[in-house]
N, C-alpha and C positions, 0 to 999 in steps of 0.2 A: 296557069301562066307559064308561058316556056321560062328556061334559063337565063336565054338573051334578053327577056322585058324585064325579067327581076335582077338584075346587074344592071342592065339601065336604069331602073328605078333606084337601087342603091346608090347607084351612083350619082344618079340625080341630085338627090338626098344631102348624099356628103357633101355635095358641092354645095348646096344651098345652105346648109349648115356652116360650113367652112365661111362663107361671103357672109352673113351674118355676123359668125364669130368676130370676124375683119372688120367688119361695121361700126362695130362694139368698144374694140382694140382702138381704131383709129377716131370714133366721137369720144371716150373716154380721156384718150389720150391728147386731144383739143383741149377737153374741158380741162382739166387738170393745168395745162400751160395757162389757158386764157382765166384760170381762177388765182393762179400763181399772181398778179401783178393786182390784185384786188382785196389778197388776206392783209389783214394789221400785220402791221411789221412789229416784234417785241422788240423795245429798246433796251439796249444791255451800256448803258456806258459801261465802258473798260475789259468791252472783249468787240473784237472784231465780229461783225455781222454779214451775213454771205447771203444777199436781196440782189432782186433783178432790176436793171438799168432804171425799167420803169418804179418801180416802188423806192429806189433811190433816190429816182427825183422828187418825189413826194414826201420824204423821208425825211430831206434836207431842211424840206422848208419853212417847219418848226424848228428847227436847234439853233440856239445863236452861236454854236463853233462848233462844225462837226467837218471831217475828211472823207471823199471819197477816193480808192483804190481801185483801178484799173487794172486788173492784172489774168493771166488765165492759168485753169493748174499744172501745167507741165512746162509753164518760162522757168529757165532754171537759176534767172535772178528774183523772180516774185521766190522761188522756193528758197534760196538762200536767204533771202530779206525777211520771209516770214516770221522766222522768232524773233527776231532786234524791232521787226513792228507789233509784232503783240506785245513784246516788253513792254515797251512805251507805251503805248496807249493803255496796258492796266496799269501803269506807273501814275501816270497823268491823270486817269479818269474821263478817254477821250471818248469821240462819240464816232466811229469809224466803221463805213459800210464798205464791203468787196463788193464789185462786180466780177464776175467771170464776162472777158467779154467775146468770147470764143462760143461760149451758151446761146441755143435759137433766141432770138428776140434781144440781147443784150449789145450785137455789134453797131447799130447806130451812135449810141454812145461814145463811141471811140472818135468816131467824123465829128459828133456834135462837140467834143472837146478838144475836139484837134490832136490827140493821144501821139506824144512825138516817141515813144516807148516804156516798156512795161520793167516795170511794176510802175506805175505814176500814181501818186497820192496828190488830190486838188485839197485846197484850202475852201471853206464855204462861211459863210456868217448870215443866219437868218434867209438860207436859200439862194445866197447869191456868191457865186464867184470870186472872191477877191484878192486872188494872186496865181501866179504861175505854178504848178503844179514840181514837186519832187520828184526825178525819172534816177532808176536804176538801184541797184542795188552800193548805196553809196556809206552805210556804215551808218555803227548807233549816232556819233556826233554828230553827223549831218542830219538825220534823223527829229533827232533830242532837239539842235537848232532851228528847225525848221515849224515842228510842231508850239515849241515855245513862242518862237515869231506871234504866233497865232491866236495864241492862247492868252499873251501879253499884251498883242495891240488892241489899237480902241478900230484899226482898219475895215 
């Protein structure tokens, strides 16, 4: 065989190999997203838990008091809120899932709750909605207030 068919052939080769590998990369990398919204979620009351938009909502709608967070990781009010919200919730004993909603698949979320700004914490009771959401980085007491609201009402 000359030079030129066997550099052809190499190179044939790699490339088929190459488009393969890519094949591989990119069905693995489906699976893995489209398995994400289908594993058990482990319930931790009194640590923040970091679920996708979808397993959130599924998430909710067993706990008769649990908060969802709206927030993505580089607002630099979710990042200042973060310890004053972990406080509390391993204080309390709360039941509190993050969305990242900047994450593929997690931005519908935001429309479906009308997200007026980030960091937002909803209130839920038995998967249902029942108050207006906490926005911004507003301090332990409003924090403390707001959770308590919740925790306390028969709402």
């Amino acid at each position: 065989m000359s030079k030129k068919k066997v550099r052809r052939r190499q190179s044939s080769l790699t490339s088929r190999w190459l488009l393969i590998a890519l094949a591989v990369f990119i069905v693995g990398g489906l699976a893995v997203v489209w398995a994400q919204d289908f594993l058990p979620v482990r319930d931790q009351p009194g640590k923040r838990i970091y679920i996708s938009a979808n397993q959130a909502m599924k998430w909710l709608e067993n706990k008769e008091v649990a908060f969802l967070q709206l927030s993505f990781k580089t607002c630099p009010y979710c990042i200042a809120a973060g310890p004053t919200i972990e406080k509390l919730v391993a204080e309390y004993n709360l039941h509190l899932a993050y969305v990242d909603i900047k994450e593929r698949g997690n931005e519908w979320i935001a429309n479906e709750l009308a997200l007026p700004g980030t960091p937002a914490i909803y209130p839920f009771k038995n998967g249902e909605l029942v108050g207006p959401p906490i926005v911004g980085n507003v301090g332990e007491e409003a924090f403390r207030e707001f959770f308590l609201r919740y925790l306390e009402s028969d709402a």
